[in-house]
C-alpha positions as CSV (number, residue, x, y, z in Angstrom):
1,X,12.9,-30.7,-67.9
2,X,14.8,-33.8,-69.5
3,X,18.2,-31.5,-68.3
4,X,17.3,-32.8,-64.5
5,X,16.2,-36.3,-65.6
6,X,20.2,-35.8,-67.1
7,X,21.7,-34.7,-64.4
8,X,20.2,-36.7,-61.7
9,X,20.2,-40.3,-63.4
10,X,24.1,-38.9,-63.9
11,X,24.4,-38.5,-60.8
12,X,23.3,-42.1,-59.7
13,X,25.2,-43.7,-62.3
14,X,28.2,-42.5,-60.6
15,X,27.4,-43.4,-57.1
16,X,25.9,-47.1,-58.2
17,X,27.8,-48.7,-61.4
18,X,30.5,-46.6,-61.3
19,X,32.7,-46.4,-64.1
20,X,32.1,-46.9,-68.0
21,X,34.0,-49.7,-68.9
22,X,37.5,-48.6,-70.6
23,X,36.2,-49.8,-74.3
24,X,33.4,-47.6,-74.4
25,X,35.2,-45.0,-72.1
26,X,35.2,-41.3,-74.0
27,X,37.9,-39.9,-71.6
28,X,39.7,-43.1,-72.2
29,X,39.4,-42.2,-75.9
30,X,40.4,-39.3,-75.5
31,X,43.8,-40.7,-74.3
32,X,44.1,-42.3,-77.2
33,X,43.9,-39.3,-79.5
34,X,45.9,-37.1,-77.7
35,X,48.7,-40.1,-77.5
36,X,48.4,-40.1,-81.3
37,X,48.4,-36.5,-82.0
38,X,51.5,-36.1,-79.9
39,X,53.6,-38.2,-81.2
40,X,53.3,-35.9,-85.0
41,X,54.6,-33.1,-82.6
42,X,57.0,-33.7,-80.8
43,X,60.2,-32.0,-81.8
44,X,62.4,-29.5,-79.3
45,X,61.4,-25.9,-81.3
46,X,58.9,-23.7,-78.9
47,X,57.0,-22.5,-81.8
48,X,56.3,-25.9,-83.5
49,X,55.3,-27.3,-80.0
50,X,52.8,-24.3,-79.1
51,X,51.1,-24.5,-82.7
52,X,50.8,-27.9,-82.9
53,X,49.4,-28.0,-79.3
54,X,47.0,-25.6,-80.3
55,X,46.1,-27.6,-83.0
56,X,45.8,-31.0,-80.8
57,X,43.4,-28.8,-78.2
58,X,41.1,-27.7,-80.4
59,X,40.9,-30.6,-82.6
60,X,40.0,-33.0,-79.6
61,X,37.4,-30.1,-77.5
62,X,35.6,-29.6,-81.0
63,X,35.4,-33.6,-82.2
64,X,34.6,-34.4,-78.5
65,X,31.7,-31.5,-78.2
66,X,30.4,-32.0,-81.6
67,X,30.1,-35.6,-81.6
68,X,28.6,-36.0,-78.7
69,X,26.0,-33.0,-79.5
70,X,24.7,-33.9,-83.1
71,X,24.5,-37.7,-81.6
72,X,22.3,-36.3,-78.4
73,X,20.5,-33.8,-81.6
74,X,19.4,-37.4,-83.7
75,X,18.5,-38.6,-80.4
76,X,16.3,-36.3,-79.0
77,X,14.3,-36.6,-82.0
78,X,14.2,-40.5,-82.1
79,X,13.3,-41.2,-78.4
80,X,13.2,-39.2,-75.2
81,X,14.3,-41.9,-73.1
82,X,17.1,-42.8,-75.1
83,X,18.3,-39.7,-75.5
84,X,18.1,-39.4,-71.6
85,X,19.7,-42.8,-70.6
86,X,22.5,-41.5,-73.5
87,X,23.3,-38.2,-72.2
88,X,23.2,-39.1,-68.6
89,X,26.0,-41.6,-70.0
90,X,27.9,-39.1,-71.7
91,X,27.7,-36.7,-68.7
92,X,28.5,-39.3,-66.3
93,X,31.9,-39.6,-67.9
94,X,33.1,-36.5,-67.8
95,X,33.1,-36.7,-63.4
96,X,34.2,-39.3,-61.4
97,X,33.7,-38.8,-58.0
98,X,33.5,-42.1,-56.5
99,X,36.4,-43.3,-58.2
100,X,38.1,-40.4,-56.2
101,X,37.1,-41.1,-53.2
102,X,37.3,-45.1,-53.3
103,X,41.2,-44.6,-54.4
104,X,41.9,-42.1,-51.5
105,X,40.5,-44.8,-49.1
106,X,42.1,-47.5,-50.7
107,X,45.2,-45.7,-49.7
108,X,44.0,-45.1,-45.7
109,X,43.5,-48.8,-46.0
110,X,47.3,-49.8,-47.3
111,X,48.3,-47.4,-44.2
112,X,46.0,-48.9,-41.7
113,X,47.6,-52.3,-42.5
114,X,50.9,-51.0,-42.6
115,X,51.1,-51.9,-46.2
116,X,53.4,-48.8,-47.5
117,X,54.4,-50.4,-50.7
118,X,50.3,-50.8,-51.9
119,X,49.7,-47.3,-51.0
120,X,52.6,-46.4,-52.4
121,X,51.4,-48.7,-55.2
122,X,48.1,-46.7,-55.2
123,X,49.6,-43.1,-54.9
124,X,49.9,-42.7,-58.9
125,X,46.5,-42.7,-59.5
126,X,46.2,-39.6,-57.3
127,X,49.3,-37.7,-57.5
128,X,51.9,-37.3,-60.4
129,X,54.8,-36.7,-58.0
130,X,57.4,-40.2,-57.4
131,X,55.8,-42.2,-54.6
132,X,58.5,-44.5,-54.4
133,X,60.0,-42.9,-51.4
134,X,57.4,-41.2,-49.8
135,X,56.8,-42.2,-45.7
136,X,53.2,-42.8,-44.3
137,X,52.9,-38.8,-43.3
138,X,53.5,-38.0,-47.0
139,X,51.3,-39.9,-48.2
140,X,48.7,-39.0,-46.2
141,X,49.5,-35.2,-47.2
142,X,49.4,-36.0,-50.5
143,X,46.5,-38.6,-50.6
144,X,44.5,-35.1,-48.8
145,X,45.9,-32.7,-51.1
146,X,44.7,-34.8,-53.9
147,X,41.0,-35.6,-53.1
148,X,40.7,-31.9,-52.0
149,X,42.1,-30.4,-56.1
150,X,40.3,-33.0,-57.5
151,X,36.8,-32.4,-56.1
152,X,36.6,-29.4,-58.9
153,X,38.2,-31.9,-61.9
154,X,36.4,-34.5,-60.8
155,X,33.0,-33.3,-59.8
156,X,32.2,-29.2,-59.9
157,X,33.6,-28.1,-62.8
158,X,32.1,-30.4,-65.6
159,X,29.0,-30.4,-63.6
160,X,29.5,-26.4,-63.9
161,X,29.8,-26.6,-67.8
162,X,26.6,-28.4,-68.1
163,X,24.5,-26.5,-66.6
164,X,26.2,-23.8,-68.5
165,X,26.6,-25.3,-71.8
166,X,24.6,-29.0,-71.9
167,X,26.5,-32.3,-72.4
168,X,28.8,-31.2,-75.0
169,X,29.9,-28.3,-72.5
170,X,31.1,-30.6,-70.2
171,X,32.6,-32.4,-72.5
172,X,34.6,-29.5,-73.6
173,X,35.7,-29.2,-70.2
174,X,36.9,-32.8,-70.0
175,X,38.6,-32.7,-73.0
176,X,40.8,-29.9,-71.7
177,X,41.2,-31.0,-68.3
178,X,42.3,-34.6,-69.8
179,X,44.9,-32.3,-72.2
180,X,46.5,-30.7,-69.1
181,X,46.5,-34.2,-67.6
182,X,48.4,-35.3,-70.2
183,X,50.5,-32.9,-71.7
184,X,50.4,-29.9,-69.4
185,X,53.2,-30.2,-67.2
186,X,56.9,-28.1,-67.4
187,X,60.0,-30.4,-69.7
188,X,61.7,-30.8,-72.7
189,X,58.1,-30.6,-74.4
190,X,56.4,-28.0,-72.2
191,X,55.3,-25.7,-74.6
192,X,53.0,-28.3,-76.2
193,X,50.7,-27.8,-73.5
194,X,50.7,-24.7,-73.0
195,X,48.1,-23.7,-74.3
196,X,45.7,-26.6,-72.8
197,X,47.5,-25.4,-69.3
198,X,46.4,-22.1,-69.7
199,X,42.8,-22.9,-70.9
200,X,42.0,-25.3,-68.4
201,X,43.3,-22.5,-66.0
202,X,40.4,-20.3,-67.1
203,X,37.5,-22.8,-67.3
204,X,38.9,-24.0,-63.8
205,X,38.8,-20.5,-62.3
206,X,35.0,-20.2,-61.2
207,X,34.4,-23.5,-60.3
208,X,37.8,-23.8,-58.4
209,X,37.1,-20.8,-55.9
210,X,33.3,-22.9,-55.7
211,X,34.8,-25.9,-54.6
212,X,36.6,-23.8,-52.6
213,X,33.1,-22.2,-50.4
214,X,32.5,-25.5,-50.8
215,X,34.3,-27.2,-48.6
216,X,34.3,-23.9,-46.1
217,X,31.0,-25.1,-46.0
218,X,31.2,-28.6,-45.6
219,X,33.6,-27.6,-42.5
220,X,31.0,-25.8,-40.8
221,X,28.2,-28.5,-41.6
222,X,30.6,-31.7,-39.9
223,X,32.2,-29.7,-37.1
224,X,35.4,-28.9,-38.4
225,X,36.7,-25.5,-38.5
226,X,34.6,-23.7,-40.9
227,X,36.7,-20.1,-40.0
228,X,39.5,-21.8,-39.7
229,X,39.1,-23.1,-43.5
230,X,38.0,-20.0,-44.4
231,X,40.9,-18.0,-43.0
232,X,43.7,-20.3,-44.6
233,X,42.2,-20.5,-47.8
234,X,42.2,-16.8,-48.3
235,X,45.9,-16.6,-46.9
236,X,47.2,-19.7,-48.7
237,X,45.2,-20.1,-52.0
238,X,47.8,-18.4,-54.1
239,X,50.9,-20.4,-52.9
240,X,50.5,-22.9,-55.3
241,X,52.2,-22.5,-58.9
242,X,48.4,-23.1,-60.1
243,X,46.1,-20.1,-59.5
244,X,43.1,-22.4,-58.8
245,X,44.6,-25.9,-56.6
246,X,45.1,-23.6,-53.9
247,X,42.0,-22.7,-53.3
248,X,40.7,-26.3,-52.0
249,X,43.7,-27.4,-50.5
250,X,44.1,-24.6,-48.3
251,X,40.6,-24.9,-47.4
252,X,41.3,-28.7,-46.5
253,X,43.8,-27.6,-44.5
254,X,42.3,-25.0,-42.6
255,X,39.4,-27.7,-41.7
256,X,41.5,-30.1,-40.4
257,X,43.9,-27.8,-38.9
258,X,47.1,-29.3,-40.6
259,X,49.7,-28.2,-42.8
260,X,49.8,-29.8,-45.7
261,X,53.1,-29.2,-47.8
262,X,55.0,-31.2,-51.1
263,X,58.6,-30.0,-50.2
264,X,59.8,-27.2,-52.3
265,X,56.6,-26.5,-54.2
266,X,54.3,-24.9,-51.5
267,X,52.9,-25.5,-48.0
268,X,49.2,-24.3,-47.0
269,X,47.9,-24.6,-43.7
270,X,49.6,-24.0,-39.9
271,X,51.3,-26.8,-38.2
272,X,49.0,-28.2,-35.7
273,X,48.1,-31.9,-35.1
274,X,50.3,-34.9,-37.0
275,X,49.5,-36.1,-40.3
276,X,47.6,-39.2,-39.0
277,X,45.8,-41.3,-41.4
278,X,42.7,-40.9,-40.2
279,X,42.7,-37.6,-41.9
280,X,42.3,-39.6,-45.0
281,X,38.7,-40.4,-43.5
282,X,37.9,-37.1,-42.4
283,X,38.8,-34.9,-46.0
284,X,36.5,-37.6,-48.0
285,X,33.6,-37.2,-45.6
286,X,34.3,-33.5,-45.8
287,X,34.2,-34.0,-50.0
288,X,31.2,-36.4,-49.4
289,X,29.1,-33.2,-48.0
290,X,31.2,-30.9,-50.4
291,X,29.1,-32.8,-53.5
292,X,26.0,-33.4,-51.5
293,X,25.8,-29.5,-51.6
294,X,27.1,-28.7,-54.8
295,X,24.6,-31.0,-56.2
296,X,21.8,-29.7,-54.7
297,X,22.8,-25.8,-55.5
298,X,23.5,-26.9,-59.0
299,X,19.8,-28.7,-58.9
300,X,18.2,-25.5,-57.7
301,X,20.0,-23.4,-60.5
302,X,19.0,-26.3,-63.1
303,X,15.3,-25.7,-61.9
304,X,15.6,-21.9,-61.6
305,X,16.9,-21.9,-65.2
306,X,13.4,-24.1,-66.1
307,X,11.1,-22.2,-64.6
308,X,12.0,-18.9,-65.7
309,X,14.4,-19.0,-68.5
310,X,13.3,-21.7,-70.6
């Protein structure tokens, strides 16, 4: 029972406080390491750089899992509530949905006041693409692209792993997620994340193609195009270089009945209305019912799995 009491006092520490503070932050530690690890790897030979990423990946998943589960063991035997308050902590880190949703509208704001150069100024915190040049439509395609991938980082996916796995589960999952944040991308270096690429692939393919139904969903639920979503996300989710982002942008797309497109890379959805910034608005209310729903289907597994597995 003390696995709901977890989940749903995680839950509200998101959507009141917010954010641990970066001191105490484990994903912020987790920075850290990987910033120091990298820097003993870093030479041009491909099979140096894979081994050594290798090394850095399961290094940081098994301190981050094990720390966090013998601590959560000592504390389950010292005091319930503590080891509840603690966990719900833990967990807490490892999603940040309000954060995602507060940055996307910081940027709609920016727009609204015709401030390009603070959205612009905003844009990094959602996108790693150069928002120096980008023009109010791009931004907005970009801003809606974002929050839609980033409801599974950011919200289904660790939730996903605790259920699976507990607290250390999901920590596991933010450890490699933070990995591919941070050294998963193509360059001189490439194959040093590799492997963290490929692995967050996998632990991102279920809950990706959930986010996905998701937001079909949501669509149907606030009067968007629930078939339409449907219909583009089957035809569009594999024109993305990643085989899971597509999924939940194409689904965004087919809702709101736009194309969204970063030039050269992909473009989901059909052309239809202009990429106003109210869309901004209308993809995070979509996300806001997206994780109203995806908590309460992960609270009725959680319970299923008391009553008749535990």
């Amino acid at each position: 029972m003390e696995v709901l009491f977890v989940f749903l006092l995680a839950l509200a520490f998101d959507f009141f406080p917010g954010e641990l503070p970066r001191s105490v932050h484990p994903v912020v530690w987790m920075g850290k390491l990987i910033s120091l690890m990298e820097r003993g790897v870093l030479v041009r030979r491909a099979g140096v750089q894979l081994a050594g990423g290798v090394a850095m990946s399961l290094l940081l998943i098994l301190a981050f899992a094990l720390s966090s589960y013998f601590l959560l063991s000592f504390l389950h035997g010292l005091s319930l509530t503590a080891y509840v308050v603690v966990a719900a902590l833990l967990l807490k880190s490892t999603f940040a949905f309000k954060e995602l949703r507060q940055t996307a509208l910081k940027v709609r704001t920016s727009l609204l006041r015709n401030d390009l150069e603070k959205a612009r100024s905003t844009m990094p915190s959602l996108v790693s693409r150069d928002a120096r040049e980008m023009g109010e439509s791009e931004m907005v395609s970009a801003t809606v692209e974002s929050a839609a991938e980033n409801i599974c980082d950011s919200f289904v996916a660790p939730l996903f792993y605790f259920l699976l796995l507990g607290v250390p589960g999901a920590m596991a999952y933010r450890a490699v997620n933070t990995l591919d944040a941070m050294i998963g991308y193509h360059g001189k270096y490439e194959y040093l994340g590799k492997f963290a690429a490929r692995l967050d692939d996998v632990l991102n393919f279920l809950p990706a193609r959930i986010s996905g139904l998701l937001l079909v969903a949501a669509a149907y639920l606030h009067h968007k195009n629930g078939r339409n979503a449907w219909r583009v996300m089957l035809r569009d989710h594999g024109a993305t270089e990643s085989p899971n982002a597509g999924w939940t942008m194409s689904a965004m797309a087919g809702a709101l009945r736009v194309r969204l497109e970063k030039t050269g890379c992909y473009a989901l959805g059909n052309s239809g209305g202009p990429l106003a910034i109210q869309l901004i608005g209308s993809g995070v209310r979509l996300l806001d019912i997206a994780v109203l729903l995806c908590s309460g289907l992960y609270l009725i597994v959680g319970v299923a799995i008391f009553a008749f597995v535990v």
